[in-house]
mmCIF file of the protein (N, C-alpha, C, O) and its ligand, coordinates in Angstrom:
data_MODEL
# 
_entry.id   MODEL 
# 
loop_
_entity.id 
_entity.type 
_entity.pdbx_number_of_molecules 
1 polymer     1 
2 non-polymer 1 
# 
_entity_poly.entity_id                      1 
_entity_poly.type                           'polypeptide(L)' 
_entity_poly.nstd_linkage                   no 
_entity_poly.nstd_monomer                   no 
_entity_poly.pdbx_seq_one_letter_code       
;(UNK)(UNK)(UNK)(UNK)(UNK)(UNK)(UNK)(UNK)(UNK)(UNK)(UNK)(UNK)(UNK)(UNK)(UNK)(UNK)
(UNK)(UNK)(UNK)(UNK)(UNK)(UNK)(UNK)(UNK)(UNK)(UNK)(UNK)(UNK)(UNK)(UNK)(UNK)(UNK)
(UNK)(UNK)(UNK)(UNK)(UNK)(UNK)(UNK)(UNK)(UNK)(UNK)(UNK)(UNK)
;
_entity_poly.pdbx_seq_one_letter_code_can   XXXXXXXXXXXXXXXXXXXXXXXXXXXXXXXXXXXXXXXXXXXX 
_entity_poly.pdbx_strand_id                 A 
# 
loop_
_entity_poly_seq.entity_id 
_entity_poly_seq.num 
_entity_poly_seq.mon_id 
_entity_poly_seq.hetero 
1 1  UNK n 
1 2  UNK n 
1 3  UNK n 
1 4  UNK n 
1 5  UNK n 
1 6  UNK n 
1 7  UNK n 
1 8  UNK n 
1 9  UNK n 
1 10 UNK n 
1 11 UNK n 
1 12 UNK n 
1 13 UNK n 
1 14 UNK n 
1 15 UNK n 
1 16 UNK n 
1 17 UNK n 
1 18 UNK n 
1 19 UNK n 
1 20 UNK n 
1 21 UNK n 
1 22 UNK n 
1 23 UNK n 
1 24 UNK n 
1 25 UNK n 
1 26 UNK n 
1 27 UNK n 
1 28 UNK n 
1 29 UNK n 
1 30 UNK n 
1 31 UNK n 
1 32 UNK n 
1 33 UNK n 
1 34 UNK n 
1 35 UNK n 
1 36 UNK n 
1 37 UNK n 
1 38 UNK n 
1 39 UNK n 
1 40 UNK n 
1 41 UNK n 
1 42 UNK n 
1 43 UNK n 
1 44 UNK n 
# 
loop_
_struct_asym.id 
_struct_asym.entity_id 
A 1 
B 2 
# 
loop_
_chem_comp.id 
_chem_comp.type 
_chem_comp.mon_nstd_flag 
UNK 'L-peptide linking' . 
ZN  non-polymer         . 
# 
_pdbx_entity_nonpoly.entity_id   2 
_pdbx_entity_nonpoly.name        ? 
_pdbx_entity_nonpoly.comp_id     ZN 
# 
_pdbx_nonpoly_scheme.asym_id         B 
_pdbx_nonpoly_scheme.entity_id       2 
_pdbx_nonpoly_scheme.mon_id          ZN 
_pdbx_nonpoly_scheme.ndb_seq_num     1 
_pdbx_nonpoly_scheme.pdb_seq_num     101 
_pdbx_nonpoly_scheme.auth_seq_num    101 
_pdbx_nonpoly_scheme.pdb_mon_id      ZN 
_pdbx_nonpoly_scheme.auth_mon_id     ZN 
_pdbx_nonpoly_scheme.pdb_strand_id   A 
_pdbx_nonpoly_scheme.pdb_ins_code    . 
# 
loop_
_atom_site.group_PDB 
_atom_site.id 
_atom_site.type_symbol 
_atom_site.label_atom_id 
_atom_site.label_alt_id 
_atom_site.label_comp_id 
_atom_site.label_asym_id 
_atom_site.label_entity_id 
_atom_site.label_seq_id 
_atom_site.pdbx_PDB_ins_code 
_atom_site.Cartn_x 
_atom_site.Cartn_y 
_atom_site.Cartn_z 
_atom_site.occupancy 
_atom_site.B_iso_or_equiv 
_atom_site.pdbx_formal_charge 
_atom_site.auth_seq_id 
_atom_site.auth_comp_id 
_atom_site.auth_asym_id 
_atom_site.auth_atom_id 
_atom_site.pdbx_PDB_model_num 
ATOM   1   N  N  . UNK A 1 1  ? 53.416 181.792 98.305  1.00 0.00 ? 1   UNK A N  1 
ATOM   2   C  CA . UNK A 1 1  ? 52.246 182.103 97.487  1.00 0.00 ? 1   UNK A CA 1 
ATOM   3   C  C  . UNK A 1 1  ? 52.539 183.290 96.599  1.00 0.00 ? 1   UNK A C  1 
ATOM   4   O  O  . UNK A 1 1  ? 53.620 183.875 96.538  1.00 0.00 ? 1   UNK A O  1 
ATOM   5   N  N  . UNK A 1 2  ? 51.385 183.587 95.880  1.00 0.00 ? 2   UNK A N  1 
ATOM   6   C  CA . UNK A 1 2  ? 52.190 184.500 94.746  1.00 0.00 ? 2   UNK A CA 1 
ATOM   7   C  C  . UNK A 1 2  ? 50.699 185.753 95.486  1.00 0.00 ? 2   UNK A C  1 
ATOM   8   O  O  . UNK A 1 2  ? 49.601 185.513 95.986  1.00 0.00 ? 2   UNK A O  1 
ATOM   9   N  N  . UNK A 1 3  ? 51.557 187.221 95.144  1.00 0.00 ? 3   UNK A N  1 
ATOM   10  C  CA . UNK A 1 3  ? 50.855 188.140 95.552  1.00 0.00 ? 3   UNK A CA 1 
ATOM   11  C  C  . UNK A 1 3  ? 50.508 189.250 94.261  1.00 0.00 ? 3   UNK A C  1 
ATOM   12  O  O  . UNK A 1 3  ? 51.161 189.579 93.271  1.00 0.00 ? 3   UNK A O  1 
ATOM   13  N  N  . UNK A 1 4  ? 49.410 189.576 94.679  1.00 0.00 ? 4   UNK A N  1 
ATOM   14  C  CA . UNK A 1 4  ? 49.293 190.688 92.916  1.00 0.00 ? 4   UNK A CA 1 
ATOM   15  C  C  . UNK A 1 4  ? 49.780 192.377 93.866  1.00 0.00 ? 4   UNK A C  1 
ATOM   16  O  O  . UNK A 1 4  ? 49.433 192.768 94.980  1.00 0.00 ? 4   UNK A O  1 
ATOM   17  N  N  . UNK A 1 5  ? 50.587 192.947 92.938  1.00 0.00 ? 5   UNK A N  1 
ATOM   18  C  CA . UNK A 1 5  ? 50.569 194.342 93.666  1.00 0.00 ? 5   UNK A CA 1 
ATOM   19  C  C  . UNK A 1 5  ? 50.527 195.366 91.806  1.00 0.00 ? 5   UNK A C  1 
ATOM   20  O  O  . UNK A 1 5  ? 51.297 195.228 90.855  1.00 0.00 ? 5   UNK A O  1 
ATOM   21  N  N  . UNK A 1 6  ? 49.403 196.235 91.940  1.00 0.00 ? 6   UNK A N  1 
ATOM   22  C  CA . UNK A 1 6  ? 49.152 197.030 90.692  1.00 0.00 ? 6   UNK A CA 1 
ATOM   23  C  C  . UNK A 1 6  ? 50.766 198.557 90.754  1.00 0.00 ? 6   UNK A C  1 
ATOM   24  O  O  . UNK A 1 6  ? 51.054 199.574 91.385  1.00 0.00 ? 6   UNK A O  1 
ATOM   25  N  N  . UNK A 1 7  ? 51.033 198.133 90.201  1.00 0.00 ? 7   UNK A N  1 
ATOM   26  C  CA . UNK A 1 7  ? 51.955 199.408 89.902  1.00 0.00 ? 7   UNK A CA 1 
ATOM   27  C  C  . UNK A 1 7  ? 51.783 199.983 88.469  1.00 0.00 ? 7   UNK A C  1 
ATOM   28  O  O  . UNK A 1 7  ? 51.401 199.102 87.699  1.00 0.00 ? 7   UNK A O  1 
ATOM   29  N  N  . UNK A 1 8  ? 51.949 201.193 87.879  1.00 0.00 ? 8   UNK A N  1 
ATOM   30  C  CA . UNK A 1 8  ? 52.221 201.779 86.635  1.00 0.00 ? 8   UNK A CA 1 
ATOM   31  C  C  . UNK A 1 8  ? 51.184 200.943 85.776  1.00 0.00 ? 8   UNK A C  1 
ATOM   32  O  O  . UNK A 1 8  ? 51.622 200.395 84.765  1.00 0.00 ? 8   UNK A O  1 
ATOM   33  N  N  . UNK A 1 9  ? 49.617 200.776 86.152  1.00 0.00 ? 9   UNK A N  1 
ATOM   34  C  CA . UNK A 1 9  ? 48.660 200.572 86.129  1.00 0.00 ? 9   UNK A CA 1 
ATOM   35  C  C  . UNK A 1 9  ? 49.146 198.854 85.023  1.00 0.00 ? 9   UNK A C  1 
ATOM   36  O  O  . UNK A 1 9  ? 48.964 198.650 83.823  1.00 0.00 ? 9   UNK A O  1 
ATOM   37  N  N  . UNK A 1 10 ? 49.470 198.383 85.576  1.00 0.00 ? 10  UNK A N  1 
ATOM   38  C  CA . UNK A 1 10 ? 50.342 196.693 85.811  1.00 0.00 ? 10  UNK A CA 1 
ATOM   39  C  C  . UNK A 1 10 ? 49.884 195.917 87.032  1.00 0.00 ? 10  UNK A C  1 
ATOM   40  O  O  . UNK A 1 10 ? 50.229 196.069 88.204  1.00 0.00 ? 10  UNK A O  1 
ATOM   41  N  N  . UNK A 1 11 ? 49.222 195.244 86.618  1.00 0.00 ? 11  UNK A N  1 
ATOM   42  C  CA . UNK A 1 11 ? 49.262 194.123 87.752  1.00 0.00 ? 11  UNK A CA 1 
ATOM   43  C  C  . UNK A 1 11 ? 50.688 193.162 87.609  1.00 0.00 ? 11  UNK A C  1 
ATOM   44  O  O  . UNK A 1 11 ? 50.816 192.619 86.511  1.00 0.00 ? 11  UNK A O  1 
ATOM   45  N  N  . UNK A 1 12 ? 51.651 192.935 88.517  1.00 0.00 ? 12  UNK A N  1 
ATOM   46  C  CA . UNK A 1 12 ? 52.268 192.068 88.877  1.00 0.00 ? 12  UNK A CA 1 
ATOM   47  C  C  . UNK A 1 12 ? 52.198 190.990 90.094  1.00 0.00 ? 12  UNK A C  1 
ATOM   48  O  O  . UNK A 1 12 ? 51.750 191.178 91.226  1.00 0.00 ? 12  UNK A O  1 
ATOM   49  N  N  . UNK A 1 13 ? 52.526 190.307 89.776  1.00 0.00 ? 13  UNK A N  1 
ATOM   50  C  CA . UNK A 1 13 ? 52.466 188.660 90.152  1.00 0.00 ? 13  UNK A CA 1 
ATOM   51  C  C  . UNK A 1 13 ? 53.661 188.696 91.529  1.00 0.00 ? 13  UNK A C  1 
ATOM   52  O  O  . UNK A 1 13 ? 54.718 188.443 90.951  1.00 0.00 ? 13  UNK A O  1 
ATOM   53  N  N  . UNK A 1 14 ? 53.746 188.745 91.919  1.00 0.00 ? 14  UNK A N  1 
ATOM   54  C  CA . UNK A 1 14 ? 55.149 188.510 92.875  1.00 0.00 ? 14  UNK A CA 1 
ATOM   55  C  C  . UNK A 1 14 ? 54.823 186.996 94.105  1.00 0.00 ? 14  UNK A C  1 
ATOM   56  O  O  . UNK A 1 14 ? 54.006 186.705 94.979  1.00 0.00 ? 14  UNK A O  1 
ATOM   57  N  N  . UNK A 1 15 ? 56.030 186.397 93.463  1.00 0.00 ? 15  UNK A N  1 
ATOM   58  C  CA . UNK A 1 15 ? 56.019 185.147 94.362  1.00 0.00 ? 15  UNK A CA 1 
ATOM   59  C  C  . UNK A 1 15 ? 57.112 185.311 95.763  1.00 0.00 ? 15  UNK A C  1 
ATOM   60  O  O  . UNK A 1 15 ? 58.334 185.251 95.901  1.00 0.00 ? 15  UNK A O  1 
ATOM   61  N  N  . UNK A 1 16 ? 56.104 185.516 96.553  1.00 0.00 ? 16  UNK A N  1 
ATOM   62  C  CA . UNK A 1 16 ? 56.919 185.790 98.289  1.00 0.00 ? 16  UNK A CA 1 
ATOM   63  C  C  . UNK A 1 16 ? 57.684 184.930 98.687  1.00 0.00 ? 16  UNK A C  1 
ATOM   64  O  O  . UNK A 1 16 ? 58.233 185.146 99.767  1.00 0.00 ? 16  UNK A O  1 
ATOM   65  N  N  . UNK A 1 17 ? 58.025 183.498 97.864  1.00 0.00 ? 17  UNK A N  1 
ATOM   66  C  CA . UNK A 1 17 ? 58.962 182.683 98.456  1.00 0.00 ? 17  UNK A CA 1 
ATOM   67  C  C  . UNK A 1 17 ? 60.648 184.131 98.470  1.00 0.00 ? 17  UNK A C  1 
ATOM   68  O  O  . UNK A 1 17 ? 61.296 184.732 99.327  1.00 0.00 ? 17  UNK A O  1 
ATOM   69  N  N  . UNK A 1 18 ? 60.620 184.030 97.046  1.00 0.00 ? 18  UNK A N  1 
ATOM   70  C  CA . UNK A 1 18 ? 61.950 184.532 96.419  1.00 0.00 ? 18  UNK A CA 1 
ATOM   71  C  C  . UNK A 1 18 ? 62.149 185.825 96.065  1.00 0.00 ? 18  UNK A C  1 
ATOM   72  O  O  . UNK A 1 18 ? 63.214 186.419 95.895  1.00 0.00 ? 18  UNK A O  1 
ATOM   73  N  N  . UNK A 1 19 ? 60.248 186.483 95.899  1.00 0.00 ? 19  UNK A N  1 
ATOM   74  C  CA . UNK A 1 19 ? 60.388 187.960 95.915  1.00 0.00 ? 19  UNK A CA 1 
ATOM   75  C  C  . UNK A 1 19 ? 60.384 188.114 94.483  1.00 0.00 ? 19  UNK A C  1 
ATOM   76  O  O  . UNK A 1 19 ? 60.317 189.326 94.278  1.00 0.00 ? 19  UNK A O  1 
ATOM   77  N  N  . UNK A 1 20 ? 60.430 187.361 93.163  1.00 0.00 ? 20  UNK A N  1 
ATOM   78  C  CA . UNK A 1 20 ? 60.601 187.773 91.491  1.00 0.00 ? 20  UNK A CA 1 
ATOM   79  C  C  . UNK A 1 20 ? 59.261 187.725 91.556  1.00 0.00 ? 20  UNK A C  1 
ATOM   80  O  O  . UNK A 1 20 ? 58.367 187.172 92.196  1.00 0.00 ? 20  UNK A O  1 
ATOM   81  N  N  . UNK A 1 21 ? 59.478 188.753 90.378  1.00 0.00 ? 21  UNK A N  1 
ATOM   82  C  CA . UNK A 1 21 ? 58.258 189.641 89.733  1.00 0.00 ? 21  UNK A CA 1 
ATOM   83  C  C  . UNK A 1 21 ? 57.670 189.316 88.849  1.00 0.00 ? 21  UNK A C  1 
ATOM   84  O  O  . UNK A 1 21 ? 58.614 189.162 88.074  1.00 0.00 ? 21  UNK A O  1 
ATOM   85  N  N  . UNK A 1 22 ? 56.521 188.980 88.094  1.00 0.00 ? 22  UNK A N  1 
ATOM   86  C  CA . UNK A 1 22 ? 55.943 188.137 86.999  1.00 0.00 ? 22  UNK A CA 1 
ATOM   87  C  C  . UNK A 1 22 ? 54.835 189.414 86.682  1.00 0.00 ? 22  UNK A C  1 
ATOM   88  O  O  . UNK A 1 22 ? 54.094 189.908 87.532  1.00 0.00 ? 22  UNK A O  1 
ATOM   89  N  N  . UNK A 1 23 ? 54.883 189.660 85.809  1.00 0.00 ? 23  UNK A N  1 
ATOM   90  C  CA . UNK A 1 23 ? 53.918 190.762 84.923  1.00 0.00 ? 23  UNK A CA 1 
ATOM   91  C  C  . UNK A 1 23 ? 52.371 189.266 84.368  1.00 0.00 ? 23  UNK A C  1 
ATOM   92  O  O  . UNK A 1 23 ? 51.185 189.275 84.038  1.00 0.00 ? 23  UNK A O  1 
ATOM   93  N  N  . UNK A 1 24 ? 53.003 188.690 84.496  1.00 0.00 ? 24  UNK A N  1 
ATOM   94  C  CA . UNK A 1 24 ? 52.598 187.206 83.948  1.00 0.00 ? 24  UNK A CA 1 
ATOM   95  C  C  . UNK A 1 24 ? 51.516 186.177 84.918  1.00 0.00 ? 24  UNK A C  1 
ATOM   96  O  O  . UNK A 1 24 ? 51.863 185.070 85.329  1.00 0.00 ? 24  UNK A O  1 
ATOM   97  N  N  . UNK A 1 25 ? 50.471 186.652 85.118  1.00 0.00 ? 25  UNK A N  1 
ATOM   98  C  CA . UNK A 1 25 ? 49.791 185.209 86.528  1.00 0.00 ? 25  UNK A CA 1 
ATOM   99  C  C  . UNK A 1 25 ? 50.269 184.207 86.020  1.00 0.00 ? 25  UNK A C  1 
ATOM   100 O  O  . UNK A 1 25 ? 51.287 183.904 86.642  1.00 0.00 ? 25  UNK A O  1 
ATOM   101 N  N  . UNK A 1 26 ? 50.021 183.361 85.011  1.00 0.00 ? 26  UNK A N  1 
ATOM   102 C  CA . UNK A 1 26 ? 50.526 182.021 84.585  1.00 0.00 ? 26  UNK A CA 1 
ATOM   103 C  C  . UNK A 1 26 ? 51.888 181.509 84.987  1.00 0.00 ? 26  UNK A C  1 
ATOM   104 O  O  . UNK A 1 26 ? 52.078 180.442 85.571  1.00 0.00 ? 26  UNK A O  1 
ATOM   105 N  N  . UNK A 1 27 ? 52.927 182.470 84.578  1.00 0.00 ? 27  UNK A N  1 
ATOM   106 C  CA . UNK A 1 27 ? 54.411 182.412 84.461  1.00 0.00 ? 27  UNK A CA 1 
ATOM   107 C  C  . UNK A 1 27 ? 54.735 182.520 86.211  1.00 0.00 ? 27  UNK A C  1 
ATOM   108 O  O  . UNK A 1 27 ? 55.427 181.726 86.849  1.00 0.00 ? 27  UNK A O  1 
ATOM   109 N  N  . UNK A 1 28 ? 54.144 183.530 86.658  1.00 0.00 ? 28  UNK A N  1 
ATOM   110 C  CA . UNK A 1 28 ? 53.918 183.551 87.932  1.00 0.00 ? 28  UNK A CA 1 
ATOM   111 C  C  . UNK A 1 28 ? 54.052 182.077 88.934  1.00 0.00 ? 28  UNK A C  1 
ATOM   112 O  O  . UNK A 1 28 ? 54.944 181.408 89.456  1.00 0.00 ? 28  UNK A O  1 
ATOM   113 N  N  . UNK A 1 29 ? 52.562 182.072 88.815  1.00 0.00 ? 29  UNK A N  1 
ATOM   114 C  CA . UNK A 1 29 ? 52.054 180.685 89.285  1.00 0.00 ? 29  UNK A CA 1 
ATOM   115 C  C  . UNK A 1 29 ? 52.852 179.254 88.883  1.00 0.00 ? 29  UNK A C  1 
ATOM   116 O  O  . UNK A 1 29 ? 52.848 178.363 89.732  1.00 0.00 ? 29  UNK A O  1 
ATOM   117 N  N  . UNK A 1 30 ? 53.441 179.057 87.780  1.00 0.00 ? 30  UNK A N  1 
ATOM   118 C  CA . UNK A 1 30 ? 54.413 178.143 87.257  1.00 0.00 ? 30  UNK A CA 1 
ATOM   119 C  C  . UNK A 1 30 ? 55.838 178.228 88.026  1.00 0.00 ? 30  UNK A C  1 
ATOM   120 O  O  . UNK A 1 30 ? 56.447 177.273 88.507  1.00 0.00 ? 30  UNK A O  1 
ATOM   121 N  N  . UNK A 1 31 ? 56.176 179.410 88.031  1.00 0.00 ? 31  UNK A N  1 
ATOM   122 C  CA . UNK A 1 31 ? 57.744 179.807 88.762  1.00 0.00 ? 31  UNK A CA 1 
ATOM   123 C  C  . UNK A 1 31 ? 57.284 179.347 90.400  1.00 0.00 ? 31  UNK A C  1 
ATOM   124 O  O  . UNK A 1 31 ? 58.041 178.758 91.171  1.00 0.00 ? 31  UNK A O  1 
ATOM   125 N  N  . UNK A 1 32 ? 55.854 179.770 90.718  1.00 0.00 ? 32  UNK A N  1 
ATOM   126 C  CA . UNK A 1 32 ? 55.647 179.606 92.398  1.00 0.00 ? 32  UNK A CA 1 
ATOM   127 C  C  . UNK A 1 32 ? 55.820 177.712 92.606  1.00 0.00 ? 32  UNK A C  1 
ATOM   128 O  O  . UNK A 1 32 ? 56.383 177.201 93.574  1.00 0.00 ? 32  UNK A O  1 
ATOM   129 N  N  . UNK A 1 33 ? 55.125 176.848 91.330  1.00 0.00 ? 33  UNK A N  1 
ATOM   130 C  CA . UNK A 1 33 ? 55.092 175.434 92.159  1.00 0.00 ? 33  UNK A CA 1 
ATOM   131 C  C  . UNK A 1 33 ? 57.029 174.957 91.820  1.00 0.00 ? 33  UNK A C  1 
ATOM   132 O  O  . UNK A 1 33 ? 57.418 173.836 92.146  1.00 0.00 ? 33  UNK A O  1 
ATOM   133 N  N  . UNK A 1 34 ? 57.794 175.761 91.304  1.00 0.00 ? 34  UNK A N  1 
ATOM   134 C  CA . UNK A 1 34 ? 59.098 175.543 91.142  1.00 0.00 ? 34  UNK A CA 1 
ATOM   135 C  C  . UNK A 1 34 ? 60.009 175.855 91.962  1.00 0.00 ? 34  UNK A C  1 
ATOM   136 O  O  . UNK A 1 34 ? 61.068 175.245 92.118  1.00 0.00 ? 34  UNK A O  1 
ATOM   137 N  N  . UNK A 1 35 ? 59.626 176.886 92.570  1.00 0.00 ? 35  UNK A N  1 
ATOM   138 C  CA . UNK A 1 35 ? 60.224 178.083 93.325  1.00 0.00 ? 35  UNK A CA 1 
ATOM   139 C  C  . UNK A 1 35 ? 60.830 176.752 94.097  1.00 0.00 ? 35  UNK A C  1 
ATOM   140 O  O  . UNK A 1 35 ? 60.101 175.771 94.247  1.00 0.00 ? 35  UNK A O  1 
ATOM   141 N  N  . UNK A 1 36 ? 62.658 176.757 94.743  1.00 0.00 ? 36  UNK A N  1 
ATOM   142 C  CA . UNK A 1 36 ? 62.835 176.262 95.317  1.00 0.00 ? 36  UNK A CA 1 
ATOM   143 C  C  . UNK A 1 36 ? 64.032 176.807 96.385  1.00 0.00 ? 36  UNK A C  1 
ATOM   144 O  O  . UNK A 1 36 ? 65.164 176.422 96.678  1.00 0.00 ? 36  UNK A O  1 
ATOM   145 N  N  . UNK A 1 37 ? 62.990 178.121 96.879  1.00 0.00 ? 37  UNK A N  1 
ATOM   146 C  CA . UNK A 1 37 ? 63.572 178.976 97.803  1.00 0.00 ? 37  UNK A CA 1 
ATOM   147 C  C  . UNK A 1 37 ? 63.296 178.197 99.211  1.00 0.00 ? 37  UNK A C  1 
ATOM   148 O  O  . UNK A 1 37 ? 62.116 178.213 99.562  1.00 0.00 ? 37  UNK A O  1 
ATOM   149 N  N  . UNK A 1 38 ? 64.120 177.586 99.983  1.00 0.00 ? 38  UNK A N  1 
ATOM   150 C  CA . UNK A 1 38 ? 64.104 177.560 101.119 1.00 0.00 ? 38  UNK A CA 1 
ATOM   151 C  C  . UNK A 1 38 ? 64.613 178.124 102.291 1.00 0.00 ? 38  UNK A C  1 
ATOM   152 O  O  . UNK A 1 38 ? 65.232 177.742 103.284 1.00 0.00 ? 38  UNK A O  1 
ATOM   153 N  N  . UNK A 1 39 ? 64.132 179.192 101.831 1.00 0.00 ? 39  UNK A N  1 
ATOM   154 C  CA . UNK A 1 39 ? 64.512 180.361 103.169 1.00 0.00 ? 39  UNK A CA 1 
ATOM   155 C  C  . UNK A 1 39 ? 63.159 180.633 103.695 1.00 0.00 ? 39  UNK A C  1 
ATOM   156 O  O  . UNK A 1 39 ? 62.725 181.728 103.338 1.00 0.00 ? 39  UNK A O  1 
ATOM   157 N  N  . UNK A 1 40 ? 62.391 179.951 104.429 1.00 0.00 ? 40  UNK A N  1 
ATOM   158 C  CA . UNK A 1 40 ? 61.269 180.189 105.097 1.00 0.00 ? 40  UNK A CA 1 
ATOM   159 C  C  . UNK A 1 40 ? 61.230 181.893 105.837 1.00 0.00 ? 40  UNK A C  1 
ATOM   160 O  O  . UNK A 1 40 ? 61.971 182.332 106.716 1.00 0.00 ? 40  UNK A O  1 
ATOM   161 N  N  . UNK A 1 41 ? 60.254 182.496 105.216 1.00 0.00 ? 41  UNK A N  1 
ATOM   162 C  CA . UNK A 1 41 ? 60.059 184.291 105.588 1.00 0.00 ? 41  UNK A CA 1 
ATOM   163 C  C  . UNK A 1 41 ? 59.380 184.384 106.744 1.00 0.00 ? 41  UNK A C  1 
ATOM   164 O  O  . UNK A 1 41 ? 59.343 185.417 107.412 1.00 0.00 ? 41  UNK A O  1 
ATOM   165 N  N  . UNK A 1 42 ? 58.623 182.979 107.143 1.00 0.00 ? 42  UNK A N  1 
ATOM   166 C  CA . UNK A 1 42 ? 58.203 183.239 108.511 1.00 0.00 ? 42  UNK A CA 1 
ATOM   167 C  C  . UNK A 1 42 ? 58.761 183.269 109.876 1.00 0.00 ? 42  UNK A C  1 
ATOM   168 O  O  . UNK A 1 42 ? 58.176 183.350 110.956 1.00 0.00 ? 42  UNK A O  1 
ATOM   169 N  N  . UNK A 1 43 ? 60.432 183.162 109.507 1.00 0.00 ? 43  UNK A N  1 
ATOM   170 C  CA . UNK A 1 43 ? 60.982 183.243 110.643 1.00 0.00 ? 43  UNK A CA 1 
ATOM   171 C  C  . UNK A 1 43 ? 62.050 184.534 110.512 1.00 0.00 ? 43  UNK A C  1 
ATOM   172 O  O  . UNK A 1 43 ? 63.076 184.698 109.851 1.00 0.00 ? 43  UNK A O  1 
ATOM   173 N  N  . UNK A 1 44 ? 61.316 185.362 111.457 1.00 0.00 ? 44  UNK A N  1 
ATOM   174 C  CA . UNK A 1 44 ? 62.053 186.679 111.224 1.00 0.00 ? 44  UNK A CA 1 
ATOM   175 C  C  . UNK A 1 44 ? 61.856 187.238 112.403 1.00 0.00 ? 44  UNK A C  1 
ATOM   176 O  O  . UNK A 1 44 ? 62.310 188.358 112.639 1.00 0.00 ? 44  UNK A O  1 
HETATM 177 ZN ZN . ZN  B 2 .  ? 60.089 182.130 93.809  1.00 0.00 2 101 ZN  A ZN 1 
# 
């Protein structure tokens, strides 16, 4: 899923599959249904 975190008064987009950064929700959200990180983060 994609997470918002405000830095340097910036909202960024960050998609937790892969961890990249999107200044962008759209570009964001587009990279997240692509994202084809299969390293599942829930196993740690
Ligand atoms: Zn990703």
């Amino acid at each position: 899923m994609v997470t918002q975190v405000e830095r340097d008064d910036t909202t960024w987009h960050t998609c937790e599959a892969c961890g990249l950064m999107f200044d962008n929700e759209t570009e964001a959200k587009e990279h997240e249904e692509r994202c084809e990180s299969d390293e599942p983060n829930y196993i740690q």
